[in-house]
Backbone as JSON, one array per atom type, in Angstrom:
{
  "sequence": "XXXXXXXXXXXXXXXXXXXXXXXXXXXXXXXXXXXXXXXXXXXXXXXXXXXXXXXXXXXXXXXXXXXXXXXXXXXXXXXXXXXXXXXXXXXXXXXXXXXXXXXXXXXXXXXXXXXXXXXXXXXXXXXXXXXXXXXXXXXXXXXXXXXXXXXXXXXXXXXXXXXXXXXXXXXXXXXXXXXXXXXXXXXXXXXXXXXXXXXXXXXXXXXXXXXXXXXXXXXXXXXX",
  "N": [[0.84, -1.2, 0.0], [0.61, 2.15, -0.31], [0.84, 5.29, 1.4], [-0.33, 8.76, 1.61], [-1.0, 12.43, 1.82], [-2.72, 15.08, 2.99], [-3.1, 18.7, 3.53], [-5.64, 20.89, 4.93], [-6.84, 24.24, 5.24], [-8.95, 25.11, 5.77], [-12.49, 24.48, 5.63], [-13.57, 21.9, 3.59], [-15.13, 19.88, 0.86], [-14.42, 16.87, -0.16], [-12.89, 14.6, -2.73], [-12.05, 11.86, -3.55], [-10.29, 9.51, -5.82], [-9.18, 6.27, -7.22], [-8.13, 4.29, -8.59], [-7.28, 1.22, -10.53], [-4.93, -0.19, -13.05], [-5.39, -2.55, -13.66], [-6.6, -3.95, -12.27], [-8.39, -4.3, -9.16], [-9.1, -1.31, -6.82], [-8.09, -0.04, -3.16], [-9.21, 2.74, -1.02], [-8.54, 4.48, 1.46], [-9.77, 7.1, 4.54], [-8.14, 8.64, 6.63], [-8.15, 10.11, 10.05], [-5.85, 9.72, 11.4], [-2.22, 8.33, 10.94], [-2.15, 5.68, 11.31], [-2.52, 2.12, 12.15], [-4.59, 1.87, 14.17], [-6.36, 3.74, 13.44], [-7.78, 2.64, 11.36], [-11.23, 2.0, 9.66], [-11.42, 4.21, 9.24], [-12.41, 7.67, 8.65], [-13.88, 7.27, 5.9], [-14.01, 4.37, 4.25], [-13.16, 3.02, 0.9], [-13.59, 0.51, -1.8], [-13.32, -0.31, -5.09], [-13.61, -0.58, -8.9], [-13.12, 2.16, -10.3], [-12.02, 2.59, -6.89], [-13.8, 4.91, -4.85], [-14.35, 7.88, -2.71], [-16.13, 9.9, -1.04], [-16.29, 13.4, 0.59], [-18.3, 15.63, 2.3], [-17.58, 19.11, 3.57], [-15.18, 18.67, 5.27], [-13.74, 19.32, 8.26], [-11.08, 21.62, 8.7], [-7.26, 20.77, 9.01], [-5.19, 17.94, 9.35], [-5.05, 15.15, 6.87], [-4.91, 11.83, 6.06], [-4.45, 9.55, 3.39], [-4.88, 6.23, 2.68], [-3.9, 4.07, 0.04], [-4.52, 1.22, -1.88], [-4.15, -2.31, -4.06], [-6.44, -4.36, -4.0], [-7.05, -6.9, -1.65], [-7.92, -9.57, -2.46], [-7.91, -9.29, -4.96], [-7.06, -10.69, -8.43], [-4.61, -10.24, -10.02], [-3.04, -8.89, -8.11], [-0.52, -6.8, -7.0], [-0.5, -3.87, -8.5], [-0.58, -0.54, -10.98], [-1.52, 2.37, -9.84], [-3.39, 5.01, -10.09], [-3.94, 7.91, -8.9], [-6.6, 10.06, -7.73], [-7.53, 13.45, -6.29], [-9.99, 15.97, -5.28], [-10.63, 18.72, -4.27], [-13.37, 21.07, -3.28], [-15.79, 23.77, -2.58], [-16.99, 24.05, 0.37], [-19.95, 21.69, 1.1], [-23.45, 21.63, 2.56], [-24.47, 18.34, 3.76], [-27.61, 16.54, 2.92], [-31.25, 17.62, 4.15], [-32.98, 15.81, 4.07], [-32.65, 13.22, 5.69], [-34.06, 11.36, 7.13], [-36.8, 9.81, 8.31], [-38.32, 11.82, 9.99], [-37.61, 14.13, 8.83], [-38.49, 14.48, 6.3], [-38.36, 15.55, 2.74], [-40.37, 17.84, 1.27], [-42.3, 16.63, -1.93], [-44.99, 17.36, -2.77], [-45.98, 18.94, -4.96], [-44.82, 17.93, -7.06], [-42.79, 17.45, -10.52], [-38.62, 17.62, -10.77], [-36.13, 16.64, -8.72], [-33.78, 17.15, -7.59], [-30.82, 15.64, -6.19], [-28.39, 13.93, -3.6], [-25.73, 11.6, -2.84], [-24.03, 11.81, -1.31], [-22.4, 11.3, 2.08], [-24.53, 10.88, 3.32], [-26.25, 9.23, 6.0], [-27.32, 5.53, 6.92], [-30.46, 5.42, 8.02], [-32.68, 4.18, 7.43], [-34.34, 1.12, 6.68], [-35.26, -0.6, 4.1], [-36.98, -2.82, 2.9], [-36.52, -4.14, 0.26], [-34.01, -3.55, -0.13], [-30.38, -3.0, 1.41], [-27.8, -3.19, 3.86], [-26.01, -0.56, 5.44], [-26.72, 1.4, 3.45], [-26.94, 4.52, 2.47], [-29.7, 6.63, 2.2], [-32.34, 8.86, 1.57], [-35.39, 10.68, 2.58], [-39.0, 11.45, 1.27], [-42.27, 13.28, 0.89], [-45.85, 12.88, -0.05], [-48.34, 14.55, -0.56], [-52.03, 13.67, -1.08], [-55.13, 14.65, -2.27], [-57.06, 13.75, -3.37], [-57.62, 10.53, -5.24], [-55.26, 9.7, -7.24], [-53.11, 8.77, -9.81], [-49.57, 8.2, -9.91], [-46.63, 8.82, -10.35], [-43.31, 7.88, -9.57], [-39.54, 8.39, -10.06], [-36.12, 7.57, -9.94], [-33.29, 8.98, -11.1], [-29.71, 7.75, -11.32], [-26.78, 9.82, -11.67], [-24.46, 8.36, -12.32], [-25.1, 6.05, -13.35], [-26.05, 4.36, -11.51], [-27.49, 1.68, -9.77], [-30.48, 1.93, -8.13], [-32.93, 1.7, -4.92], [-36.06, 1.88, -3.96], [-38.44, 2.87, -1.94], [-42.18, 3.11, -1.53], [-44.06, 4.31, 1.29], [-46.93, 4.41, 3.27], [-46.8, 4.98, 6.15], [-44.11, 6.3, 7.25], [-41.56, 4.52, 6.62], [-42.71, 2.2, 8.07], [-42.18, -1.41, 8.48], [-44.23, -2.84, 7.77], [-46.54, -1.31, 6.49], [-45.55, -0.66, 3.86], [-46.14, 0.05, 0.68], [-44.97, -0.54, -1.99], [-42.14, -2.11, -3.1], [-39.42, -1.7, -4.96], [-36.2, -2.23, -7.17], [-33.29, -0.35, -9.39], [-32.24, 0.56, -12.55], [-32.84, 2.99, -14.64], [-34.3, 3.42, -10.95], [-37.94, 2.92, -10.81], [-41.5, 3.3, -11.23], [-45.1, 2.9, -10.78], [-47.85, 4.2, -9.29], [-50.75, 3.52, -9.5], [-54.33, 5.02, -9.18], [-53.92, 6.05, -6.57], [-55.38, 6.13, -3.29], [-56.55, 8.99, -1.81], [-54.36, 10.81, 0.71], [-51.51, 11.05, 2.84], [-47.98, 10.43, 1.55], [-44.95, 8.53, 1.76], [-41.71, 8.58, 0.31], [-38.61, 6.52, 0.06], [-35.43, 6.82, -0.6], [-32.43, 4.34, -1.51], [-29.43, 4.37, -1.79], [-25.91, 3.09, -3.63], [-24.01, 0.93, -1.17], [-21.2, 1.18, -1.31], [-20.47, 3.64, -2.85], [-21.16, 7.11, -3.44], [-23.34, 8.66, -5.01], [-24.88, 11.42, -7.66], [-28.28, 12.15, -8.69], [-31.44, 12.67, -10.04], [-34.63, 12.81, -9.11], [-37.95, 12.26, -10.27], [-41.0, 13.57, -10.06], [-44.41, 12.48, -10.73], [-48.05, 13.55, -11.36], [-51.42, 12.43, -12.44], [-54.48, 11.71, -13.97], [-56.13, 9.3, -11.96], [-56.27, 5.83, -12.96], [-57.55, 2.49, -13.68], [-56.17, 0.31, -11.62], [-53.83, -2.1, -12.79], [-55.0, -5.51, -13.97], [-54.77, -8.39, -12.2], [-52.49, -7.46, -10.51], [-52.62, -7.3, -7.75], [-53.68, -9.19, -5.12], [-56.45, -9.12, -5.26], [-57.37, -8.1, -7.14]],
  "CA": [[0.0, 0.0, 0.0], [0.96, 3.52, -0.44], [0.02, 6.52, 1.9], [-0.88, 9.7, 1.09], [-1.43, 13.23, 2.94], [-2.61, 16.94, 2.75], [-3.89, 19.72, 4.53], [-6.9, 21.81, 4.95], [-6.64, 25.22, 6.22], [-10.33, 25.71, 5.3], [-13.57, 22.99, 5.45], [-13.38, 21.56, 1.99], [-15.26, 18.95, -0.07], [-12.8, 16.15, -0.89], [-13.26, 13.38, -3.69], [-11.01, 11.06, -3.87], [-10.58, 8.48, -6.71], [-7.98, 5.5, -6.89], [-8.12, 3.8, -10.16], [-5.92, 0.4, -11.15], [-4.76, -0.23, -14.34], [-6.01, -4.04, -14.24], [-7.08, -4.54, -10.62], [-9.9, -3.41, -7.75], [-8.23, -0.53, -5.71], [-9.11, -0.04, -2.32], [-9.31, 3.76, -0.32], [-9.1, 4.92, 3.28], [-9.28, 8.28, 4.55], [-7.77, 8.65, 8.29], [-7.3, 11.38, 10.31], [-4.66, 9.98, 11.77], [-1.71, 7.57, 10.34], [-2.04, 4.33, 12.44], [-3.53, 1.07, 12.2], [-5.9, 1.82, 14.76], [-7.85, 4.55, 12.78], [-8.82, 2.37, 10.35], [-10.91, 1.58, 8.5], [-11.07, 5.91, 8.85], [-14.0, 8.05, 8.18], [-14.18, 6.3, 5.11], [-13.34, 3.4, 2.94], [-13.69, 1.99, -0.46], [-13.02, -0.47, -2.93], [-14.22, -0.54, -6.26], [-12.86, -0.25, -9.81], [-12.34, 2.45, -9.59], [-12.21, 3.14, -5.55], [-14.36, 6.74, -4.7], [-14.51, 8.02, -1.34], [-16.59, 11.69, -1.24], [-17.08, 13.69, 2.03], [-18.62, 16.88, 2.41], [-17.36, 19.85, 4.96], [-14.12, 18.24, 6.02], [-12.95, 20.33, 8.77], [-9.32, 21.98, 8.63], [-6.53, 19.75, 9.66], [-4.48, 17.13, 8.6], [-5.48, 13.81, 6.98], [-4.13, 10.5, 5.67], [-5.25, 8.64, 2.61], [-3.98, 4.79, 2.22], [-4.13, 3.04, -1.15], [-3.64, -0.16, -2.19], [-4.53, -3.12, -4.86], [-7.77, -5.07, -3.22], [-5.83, -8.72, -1.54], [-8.58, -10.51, -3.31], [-7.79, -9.08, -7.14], [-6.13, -12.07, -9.08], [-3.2, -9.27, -10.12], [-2.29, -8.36, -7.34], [-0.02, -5.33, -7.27], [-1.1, -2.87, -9.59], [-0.72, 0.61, -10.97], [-2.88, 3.19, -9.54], [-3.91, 6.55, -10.48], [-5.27, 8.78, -7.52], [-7.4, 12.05, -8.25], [-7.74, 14.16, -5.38], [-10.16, 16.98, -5.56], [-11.1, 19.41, -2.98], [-14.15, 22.1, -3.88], [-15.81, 24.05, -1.48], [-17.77, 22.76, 1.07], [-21.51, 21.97, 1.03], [-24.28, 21.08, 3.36], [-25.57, 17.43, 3.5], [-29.26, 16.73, 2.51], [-31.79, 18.16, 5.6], [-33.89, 14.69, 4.36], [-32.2, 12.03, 5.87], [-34.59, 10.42, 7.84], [-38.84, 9.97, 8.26], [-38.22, 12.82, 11.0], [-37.72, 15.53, 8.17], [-38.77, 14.63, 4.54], [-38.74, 16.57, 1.55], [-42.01, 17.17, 0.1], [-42.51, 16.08, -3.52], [-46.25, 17.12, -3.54], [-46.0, 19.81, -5.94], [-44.12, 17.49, -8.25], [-41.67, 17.74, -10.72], [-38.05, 17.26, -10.55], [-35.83, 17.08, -7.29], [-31.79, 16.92, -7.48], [-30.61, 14.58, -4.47], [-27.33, 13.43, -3.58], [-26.21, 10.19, -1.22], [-22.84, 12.19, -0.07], [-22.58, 12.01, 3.19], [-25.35, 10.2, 3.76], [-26.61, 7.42, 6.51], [-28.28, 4.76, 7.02], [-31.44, 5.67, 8.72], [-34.12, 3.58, 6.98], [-34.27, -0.22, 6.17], [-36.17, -1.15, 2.73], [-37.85, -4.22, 2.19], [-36.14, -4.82, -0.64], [-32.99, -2.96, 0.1], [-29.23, -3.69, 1.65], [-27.93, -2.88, 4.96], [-24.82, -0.06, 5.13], [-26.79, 1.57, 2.41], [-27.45, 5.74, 2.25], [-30.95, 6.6, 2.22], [-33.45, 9.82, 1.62], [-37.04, 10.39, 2.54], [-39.53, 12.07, 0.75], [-43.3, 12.99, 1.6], [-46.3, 13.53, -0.71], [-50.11, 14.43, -0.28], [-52.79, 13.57, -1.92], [-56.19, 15.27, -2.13], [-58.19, 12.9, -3.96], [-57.26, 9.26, -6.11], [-54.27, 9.83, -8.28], [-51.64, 7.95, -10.25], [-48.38, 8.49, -9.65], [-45.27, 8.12, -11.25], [-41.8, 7.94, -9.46], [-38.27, 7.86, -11.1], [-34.98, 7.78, -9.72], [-32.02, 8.38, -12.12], [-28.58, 8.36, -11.0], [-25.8, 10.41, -13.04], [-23.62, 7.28, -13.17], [-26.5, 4.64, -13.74], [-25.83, 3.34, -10.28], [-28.97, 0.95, -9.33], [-31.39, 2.63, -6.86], [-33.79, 1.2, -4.84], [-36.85, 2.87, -3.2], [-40.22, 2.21, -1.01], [-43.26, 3.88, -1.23], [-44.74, 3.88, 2.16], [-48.5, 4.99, 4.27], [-46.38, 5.37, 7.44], [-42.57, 6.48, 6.65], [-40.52, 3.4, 7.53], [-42.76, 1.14, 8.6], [-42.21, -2.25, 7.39], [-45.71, -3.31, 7.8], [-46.9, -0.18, 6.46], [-44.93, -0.43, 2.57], [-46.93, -0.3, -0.57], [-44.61, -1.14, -3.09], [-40.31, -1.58, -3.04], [-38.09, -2.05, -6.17], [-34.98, -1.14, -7.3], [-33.57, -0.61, -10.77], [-31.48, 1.63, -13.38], [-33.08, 3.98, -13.32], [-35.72, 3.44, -9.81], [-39.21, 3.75, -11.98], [-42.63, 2.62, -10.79], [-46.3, 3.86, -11.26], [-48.66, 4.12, -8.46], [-52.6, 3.41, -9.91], [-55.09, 5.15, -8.34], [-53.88, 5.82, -5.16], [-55.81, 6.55, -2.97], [-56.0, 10.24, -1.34], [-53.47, 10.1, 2.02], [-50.26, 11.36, 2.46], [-47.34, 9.0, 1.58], [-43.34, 8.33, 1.56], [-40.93, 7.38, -0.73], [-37.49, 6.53, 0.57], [-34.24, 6.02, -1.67], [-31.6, 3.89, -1.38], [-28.4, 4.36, -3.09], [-25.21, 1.99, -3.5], [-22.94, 1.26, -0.08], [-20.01, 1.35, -1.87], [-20.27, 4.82, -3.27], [-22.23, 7.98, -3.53], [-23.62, 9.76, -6.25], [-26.14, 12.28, -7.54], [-29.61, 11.58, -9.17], [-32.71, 13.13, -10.01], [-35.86, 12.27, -8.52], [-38.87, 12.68, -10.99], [-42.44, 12.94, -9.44], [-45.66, 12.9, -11.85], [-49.17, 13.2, -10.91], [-52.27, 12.64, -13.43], [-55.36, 11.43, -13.25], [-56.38, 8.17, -11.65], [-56.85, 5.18, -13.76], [-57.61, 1.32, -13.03], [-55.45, -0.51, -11.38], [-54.1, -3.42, -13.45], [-55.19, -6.85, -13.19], [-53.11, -9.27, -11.79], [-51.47, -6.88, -9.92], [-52.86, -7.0, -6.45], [-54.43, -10.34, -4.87], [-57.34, -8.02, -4.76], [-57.88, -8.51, -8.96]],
  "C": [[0.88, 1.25, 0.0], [-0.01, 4.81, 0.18], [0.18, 7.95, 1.68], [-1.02, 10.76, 2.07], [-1.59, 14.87, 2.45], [-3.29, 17.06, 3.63], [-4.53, 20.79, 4.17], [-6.62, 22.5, 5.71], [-7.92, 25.76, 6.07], [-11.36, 24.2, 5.31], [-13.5, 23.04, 4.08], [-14.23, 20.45, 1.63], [-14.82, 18.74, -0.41], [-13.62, 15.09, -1.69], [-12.01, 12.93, -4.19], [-11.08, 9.81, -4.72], [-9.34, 7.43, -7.27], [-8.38, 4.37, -8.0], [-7.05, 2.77, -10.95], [-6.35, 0.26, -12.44], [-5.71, -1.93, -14.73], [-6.58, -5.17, -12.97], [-8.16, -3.6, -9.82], [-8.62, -2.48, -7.21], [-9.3, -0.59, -4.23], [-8.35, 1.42, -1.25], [-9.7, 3.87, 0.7], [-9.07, 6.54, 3.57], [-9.3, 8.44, 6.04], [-7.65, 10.28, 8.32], [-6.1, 11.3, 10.85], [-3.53, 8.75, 11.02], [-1.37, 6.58, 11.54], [-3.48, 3.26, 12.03], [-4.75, 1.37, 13.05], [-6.7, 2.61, 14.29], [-8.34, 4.1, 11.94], [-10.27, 1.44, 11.12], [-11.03, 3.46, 8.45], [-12.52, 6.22, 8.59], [-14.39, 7.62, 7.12], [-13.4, 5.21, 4.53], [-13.92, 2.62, 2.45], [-12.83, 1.58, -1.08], [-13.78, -0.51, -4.23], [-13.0, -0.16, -7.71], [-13.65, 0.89, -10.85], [-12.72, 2.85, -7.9], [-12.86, 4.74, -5.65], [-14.6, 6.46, -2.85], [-14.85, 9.98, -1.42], [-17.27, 12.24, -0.01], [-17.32, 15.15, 2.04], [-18.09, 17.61, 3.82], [-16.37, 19.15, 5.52], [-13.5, 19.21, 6.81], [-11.29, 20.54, 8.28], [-8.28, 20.8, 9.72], [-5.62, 18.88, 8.58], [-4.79, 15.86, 8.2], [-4.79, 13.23, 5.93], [-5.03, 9.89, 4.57], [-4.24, 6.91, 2.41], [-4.61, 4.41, 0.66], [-3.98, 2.18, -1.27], [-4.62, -1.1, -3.63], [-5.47, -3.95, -3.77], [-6.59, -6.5, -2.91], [-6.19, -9.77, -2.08], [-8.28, -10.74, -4.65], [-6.51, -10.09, -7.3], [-4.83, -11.29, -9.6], [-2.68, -9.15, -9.47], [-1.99, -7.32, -7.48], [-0.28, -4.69, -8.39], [-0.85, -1.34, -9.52], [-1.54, 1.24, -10.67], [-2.38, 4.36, -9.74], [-4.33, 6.95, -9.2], [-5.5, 10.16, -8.11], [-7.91, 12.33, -6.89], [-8.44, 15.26, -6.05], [-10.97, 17.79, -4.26], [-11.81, 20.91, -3.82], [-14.75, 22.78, -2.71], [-17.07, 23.75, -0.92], [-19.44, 23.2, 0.93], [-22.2, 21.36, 2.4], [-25.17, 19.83, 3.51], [-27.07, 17.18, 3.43], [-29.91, 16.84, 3.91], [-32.88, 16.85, 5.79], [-33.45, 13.15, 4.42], [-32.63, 11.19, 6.5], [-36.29, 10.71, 7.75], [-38.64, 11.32, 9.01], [-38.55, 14.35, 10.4], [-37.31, 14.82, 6.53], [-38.96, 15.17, 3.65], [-40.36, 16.5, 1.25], [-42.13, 17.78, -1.12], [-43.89, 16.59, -3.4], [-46.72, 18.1, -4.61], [-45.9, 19.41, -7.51], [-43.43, 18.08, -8.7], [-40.21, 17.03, -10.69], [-37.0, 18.04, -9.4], [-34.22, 16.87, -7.46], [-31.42, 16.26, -6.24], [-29.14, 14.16, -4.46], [-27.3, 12.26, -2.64], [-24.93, 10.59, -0.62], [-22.88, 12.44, 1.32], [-23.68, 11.54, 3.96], [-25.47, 9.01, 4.68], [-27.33, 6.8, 6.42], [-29.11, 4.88, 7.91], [-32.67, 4.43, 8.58], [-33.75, 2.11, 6.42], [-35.33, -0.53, 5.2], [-36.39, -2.37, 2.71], [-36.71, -4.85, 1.19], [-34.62, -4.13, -0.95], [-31.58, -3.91, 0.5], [-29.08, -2.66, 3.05], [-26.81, -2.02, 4.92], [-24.96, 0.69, 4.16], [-27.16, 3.71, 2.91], [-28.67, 6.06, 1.82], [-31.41, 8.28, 2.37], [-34.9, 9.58, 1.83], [-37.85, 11.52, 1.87], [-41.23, 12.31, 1.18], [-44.03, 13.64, 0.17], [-47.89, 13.63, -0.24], [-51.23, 14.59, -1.2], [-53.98, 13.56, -1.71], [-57.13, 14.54, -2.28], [-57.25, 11.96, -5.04], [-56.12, 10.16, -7.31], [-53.32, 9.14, -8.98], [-50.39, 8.7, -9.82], [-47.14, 7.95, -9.77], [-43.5, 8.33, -10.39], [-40.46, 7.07, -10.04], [-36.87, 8.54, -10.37], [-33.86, 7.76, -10.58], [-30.79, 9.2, -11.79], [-27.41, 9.07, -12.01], [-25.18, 9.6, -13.73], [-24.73, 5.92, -13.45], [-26.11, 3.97, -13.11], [-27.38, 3.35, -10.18], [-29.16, 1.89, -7.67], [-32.61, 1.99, -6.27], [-34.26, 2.04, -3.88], [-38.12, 2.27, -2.89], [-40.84, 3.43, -0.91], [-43.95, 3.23, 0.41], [-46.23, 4.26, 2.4], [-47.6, 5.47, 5.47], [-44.8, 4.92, 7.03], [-41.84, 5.23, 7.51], [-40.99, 2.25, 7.94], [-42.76, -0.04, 7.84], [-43.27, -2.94, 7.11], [-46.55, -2.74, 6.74], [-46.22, -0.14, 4.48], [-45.72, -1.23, 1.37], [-46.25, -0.54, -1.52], [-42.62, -0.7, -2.63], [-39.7, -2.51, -3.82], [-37.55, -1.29, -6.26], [-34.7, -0.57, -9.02], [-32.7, 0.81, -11.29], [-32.14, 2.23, -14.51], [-34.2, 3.1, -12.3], [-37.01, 4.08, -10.56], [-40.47, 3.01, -11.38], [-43.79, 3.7, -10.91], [-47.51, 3.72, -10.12], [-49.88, 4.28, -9.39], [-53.43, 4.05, -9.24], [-55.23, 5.23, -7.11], [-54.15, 6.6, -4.52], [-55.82, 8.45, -2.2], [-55.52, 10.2, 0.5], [-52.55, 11.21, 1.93], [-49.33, 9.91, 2.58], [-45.94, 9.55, 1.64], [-42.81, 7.99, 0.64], [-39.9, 7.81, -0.07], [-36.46, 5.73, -0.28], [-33.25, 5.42, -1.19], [-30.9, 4.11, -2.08], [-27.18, 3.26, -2.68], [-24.26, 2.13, -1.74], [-21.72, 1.25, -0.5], [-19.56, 2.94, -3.01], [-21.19, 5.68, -3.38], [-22.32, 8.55, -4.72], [-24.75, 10.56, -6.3], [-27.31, 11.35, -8.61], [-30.32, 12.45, -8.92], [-33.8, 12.29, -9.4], [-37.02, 12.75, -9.27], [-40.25, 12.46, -9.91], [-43.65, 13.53, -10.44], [-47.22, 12.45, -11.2], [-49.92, 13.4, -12.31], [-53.13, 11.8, -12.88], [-55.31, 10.02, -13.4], [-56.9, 7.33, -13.06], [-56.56, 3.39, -12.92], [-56.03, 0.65, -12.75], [-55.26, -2.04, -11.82], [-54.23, -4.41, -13.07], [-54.23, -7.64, -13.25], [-52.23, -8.7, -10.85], [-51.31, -7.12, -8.37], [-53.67, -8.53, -5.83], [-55.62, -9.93, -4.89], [-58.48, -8.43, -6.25], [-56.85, -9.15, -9.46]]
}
């Protein structure tokens, strides 16, 4: 492995990217240089490795690199891209507690930097970054939601009745892009909550479409 180091005299947005020529890399980012801080406020593996944190205070920090111990190469060339921009504020809808609300519709810009795991999906993963969303509805409507990430990372998302509960979830798939069509649903208020990958963050739109109610298809529901 090979370590790494700069300094912030200012909070910064860092993105770091570690890139083998014919192997997995794998990224840490310590604050301090010692085995015991890992695995560090973050770390990844992927080809290529990303590791993206918003608002890094000032100070000094450590990046490790290395070739994954699994990859059949082994040692390998790596690339690293460091970039530091200036800092932002993570999303204010990270949990049922405080949800965006979609009921206007439209489209919503979202990120998963920085993000935790608050919410467990049905049909989700555990370690995963998550948003919530809220919408209300006056009277029977369809409704169309669409998640599409920049890099066409898979997204998965739950419509709920009661944010979170797992009892409580009307429909949860995933998918490149996250796309599904609510029928006729009823008038309420509801949730939708995204998942994005645990192995990296990215951005994505969030589409929301309302029009008018129409039957719900058959076959769909034990119901018809």
């Amino acid at each position: 492995d090979v370590i790494l180091t700069f300094t912030l005299t200012a909070p910064k947005d860092v993105a770091l990217v570690a890139n083998g020529a014919t192997s997995l890399s794998v990224l840490a980012l310590l604050d301090s240089c010692a085995v015991s801080a890992l695995p560090g406020r973050a770390c990844n593996s992927g080809f290529p490795a990303q590791v993206r944190t918003r608002a890094l205070p000032a100070g000094t920090y450590f990046v490790v690199v290395a070739s994954a111990p699994w990859s059949a190469s082994g040692g390998d060339a790596i690339d690293v891209e460091v970039t530091f921009t200036e800092p932002t504020a993570p999303p204010t809808n990270e949990s049922c507690a405080a949800p965006l609300d979609v009921s206007a519709g439209g489209r919503f810009p979202g990120s998963f930097v920085s993000v935790g795991d608050d919410i467990t999906l049905p049909c989700g993963y555990s370690r995963t970054p998550d948003l919530a969303y809220t919408f209300e509805l006056l009277t029977p409507r369809d409704v169309q939601i669409t998640a599409t990430s920049a890099t066409r990372d898979t997204i998965n998302g739950a419509v709920y009745s009661v944010c979170g509960s797992p009892t409580d979830v009307l429909r949860c798939t995933g998918g490149v892009p996250f796309d599904t069509t609510m029928n006729s649903l009823p008038a309420g208020t509801y949730f939708i909550v995204l998942d994005g990958l645990s192995d990296r963050a990215s951005e994505f739109t969030l589409d929301v479409t309302f029009s008018d109610p129409t039957p719900v298809p058959m076959g769909e529901t034990c119901a018809n």
